[in-house]
C-alpha positions in Angstrom: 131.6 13.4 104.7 132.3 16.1 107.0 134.7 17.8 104.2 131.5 17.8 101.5 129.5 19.7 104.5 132.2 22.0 105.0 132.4 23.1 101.3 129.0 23.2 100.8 128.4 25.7 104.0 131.3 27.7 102.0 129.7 28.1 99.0 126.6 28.5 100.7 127.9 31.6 102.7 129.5 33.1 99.1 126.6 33.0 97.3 124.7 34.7 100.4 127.2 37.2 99.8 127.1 37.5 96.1 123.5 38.1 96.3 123.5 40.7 98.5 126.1 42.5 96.7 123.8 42.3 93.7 120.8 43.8 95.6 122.5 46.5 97.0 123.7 47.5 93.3 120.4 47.2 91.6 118.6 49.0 94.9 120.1 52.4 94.8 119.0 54.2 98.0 116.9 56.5 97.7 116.6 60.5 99.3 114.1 62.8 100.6 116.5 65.8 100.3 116.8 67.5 97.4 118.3 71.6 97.1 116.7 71.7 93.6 113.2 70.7 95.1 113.8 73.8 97.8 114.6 76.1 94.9 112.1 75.1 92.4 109.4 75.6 95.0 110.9 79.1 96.0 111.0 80.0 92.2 106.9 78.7 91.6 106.2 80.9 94.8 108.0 83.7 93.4 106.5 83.8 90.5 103.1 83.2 91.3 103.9 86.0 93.9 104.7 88.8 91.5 102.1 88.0 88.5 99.8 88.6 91.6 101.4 91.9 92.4 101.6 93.2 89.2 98.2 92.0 87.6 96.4 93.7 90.9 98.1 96.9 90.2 97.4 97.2 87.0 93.5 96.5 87.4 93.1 98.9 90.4 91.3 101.4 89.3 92.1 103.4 92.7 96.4 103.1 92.1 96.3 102.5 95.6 99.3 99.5 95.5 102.9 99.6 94.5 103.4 96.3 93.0 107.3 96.8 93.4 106.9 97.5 97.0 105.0 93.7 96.7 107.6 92.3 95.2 110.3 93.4 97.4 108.6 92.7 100.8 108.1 88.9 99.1 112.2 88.8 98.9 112.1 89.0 102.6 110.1 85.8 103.4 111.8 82.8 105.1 110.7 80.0 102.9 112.3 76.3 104.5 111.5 72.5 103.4 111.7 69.9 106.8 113.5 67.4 105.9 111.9 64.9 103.8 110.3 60.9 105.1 110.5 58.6 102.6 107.3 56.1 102.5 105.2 54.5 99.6 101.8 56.4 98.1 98.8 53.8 98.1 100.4 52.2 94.7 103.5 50.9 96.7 106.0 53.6 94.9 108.2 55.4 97.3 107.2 58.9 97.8 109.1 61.7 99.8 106.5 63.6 102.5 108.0 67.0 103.9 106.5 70.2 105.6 106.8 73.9 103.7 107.1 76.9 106.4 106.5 80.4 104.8 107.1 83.5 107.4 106.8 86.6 107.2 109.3 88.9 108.8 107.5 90.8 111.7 107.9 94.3 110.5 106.1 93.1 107.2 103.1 91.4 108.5 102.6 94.4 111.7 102.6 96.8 108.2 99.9 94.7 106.3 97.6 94.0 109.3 98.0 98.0 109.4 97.3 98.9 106.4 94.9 96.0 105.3 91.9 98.2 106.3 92.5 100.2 103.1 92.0 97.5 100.5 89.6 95.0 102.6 87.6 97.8 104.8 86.6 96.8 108.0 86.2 92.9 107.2 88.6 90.3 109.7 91.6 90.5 107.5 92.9 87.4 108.8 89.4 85.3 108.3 89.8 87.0 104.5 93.5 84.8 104.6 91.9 81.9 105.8 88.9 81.5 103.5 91.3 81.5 100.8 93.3 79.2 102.1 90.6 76.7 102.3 91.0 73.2 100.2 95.0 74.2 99.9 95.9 72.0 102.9 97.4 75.8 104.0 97.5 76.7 107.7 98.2 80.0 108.8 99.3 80.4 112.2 100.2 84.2 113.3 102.8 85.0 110.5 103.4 81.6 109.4 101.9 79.8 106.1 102.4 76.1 106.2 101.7 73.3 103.9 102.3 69.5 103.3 104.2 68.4 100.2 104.9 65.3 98.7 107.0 64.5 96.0 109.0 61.9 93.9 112.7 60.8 95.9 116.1 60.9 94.1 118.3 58.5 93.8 121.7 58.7 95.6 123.5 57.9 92.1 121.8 59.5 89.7 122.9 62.4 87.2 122.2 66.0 87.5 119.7 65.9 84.9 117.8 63.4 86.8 117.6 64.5 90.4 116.0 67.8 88.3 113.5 65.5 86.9 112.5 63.7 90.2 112.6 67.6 91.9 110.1 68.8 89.3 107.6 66.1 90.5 105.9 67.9 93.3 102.6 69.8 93.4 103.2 72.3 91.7 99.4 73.5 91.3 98.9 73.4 94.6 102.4 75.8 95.4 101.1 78.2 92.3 97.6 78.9 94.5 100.1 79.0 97.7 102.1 81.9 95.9 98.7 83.4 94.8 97.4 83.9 98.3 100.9 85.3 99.5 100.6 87.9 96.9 96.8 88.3 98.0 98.7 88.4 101.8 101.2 91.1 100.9 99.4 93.7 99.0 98.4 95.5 102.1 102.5 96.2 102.3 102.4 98.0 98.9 100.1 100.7 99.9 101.1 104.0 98.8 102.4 106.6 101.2 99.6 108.6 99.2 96.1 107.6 98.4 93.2 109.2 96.7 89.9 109.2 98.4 86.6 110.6 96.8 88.9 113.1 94.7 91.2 113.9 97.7 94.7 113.5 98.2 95.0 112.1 102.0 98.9 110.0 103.3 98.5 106.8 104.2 97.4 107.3 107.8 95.0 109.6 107.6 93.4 107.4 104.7 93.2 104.2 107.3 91.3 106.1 110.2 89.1 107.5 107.1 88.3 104.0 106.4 87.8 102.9 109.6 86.1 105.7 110.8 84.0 107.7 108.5 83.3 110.3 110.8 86.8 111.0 111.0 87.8 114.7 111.5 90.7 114.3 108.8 91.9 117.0 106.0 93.4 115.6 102.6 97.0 116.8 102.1 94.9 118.9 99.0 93.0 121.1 101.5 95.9 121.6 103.8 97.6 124.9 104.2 100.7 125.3 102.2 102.7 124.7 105.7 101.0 121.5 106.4 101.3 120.6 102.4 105.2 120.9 102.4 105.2 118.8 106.2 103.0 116.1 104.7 105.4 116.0 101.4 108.6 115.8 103.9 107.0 112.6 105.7 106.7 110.5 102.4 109.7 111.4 101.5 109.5 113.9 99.2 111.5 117.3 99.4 109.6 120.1 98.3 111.8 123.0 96.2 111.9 126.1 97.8 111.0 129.5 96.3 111.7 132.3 97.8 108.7 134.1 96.1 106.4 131.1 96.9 107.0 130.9 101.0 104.6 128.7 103.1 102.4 130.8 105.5 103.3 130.5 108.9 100.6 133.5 110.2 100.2 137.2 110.4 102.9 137.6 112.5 105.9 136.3 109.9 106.5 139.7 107.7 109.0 138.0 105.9 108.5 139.8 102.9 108.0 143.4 105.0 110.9 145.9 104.5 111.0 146.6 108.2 112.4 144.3 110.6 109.2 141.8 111.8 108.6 142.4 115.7 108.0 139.3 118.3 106.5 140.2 121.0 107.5 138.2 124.2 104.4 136.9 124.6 104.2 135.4 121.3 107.7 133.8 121.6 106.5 132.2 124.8 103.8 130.9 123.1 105.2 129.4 120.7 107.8 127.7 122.7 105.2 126.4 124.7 103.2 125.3 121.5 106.6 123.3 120.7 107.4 122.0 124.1 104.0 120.2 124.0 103.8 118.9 120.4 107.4 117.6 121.5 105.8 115.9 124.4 103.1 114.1 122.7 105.3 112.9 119.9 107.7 111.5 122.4 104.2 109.7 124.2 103.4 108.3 121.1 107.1 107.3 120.0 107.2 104.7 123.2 103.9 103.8 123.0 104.4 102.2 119.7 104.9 98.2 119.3 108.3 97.4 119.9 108.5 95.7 116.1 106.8 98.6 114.8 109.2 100.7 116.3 112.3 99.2 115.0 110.5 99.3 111.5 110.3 103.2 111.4 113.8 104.1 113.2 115.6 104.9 110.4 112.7 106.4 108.9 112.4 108.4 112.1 116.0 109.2 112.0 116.0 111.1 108.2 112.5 112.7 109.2 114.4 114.6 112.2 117.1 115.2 109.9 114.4 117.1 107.2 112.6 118.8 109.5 115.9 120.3 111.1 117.3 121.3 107.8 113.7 122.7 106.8 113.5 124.5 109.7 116.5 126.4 109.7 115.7 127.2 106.0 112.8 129.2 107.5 115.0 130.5 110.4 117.8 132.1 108.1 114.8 134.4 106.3 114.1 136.4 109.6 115.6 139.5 110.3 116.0 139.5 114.2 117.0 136.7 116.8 113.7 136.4 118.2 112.4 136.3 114.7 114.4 132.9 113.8 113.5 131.7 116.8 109.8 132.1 116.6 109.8 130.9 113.0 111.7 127.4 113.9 109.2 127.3 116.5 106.6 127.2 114.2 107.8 125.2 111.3 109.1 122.7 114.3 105.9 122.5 115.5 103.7 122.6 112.9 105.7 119.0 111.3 105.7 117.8 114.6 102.0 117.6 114.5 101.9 116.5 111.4 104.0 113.6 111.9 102.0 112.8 115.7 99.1 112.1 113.1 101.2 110.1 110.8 102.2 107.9 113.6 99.3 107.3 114.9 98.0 104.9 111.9 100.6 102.5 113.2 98.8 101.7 116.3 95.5 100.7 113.9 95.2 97.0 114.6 
């Protein structure tokens, strides 16, 4: 009696055993963590990103965006995927629930809050974010876009063709109007280092205190003296030729093209030291007084400016025909980009 108990507790444990073997090979377990789902959603986002761009630049009548300049500042986002929580939707299936973070690097976003003023006016930029981001389940916090997504799980043994499959079931509509609004977010960034305003040629700083301030006392680079013309062309980066028939007027008191040596007076070398010592100052004010991200943004920029205005300056120099000549005409180009440049700067503390 005891022996049939025995066997039958045996047999009992085996096919315990047996069948829990079999469940465990027709339950596959399942994940929430899928590569392919991070990169399909970076590749929707992307795309949606530069059709944005380039559609917006193309139907600006004003030119005022570079959509390349989008599309390269969107290559610079920080786009992660929490890890996923696997639970069931209201039907019982199992369905993956995970968290999208979109940021954008500091530099970027202190550039479009900048320059935002130029394509949305005087209107909360950030509200204009928000109120698009309404019925996206989208929250924007500082630089940060997030957003809920839920999507299918992958099995732990399936093929490669299949974990694409279960990665392509997401929402992708939803991550389309996501990638919409980031281009939307971005275009600020593409602004031109150039703009035309009312039939005036104006650089991008002078154009946002425009804006912001009609009443403005700002001259487009088009009305500028030929002097301020080739400083204004130097700070966006663009080298003018020079022409040794075509000079740009620094004053009465140059006589560069005189065949008797040009006299500076002592007074008027003073003056324009002093003139340089000064705009040096204030540049120097304004340097430090800059965000610290901002900063770091224009440094190298900074750098290759001092580098052109040094070369350009001892261009003009190496035309005079005494000491105190160079001296006085360095002076004056020095200055006179210095000042230019104390102006461009100043649109970076626009908020």
């Amino acid at each position: 009696m005891k022996k049939s108990i025995l066997v039958y507790s045996i047999i009992s444990v085996l096919s315990l055993a047996a069948c829990s073997r079999e469940d465990s090979t027709s339950s596959p377990q399942l994940s929430c963590n899928s590569e392919q789902l991070r990169n399909q959603i970076q590749q929707t986002l992307q795309t949606g990103i530069d059709n944005n761009a380039r559609q917006f630049a193309q139907n600006d009548s004003r030119q005022f965006v570079d959509a390349e300049k989008v599309i390269g500042a969107s290559h610079e986002l920080n786009i992660a995927l929490s890890d996923g929580k696997l639970d069931k939707d209201s039907n019982g299936n199992p369905i993956c629930s995970s968290e999208l973070k979109i940021t954008v690097p500091a530099n970027i976003w202190q550039q479009i809050q900048t320059n935002a003023p130029l394509l949305f006016g005087k209107s909360d930029f950030i509200a204009h974010l928000n109120q698009q981001l309404q019925g996206n389940e989208v929250t924007l916090h500082d630089s940060i876009f997030t957003k809920p997504v839920k999507y299918a799980p992958v099995a732990g043994n399936t093929n490669a063709a299949s974990t694409t499959s279960a990665a392509s079931n997401f929402d992708q509509a939803g991550i389309q109007t996501l990638g919409t609004v980031l281009g939307n977010a971005l275009l600020p960034y593409g602004i031109k280092d150039t703009v035309v305003i009312a039939g005036h040629t104006y650089n991008r700083a002078d154009a946002i205190t425009l804006i912001t301030n009609p009443n403005a006392k700002v001259s487009p680079i088009d009305q500028l003296s030929p002097t301020a013309q080739m400083a204004s062309a130097i700070l966006n980066g663009h080298i003018p030729a020079m022409d040794s028939n075509n000079q740009a007027d620094s004053g009465n008191h140059t006589g560069e093209n005189s065949s008797k040596p040009t006299e500076i007076t002592a007074n008027q070398l003073q003056l324009a030291r002093d003139n340089n010592r000064n705009a040096n100052s204030v540049i120097n004010t304004h340097w430090r007084n800059l965000d610290d991200t901002v900063r770091k943004t224009l440094q190298q920029e900074e750098q290759k400016w001092i580098a052109r205005k040094n070369s350009q300056c001892q261009e003009k120099a190496a035309k005079a025909d005494t000491p105190a000549h160079a001296e006085f005409l360095r002076l004056e180009c020095d200055t006179q980009m210095t000042n230019e440049r104390i102006k461009y700067l100043s649109g970076y503390a626009l908020h």
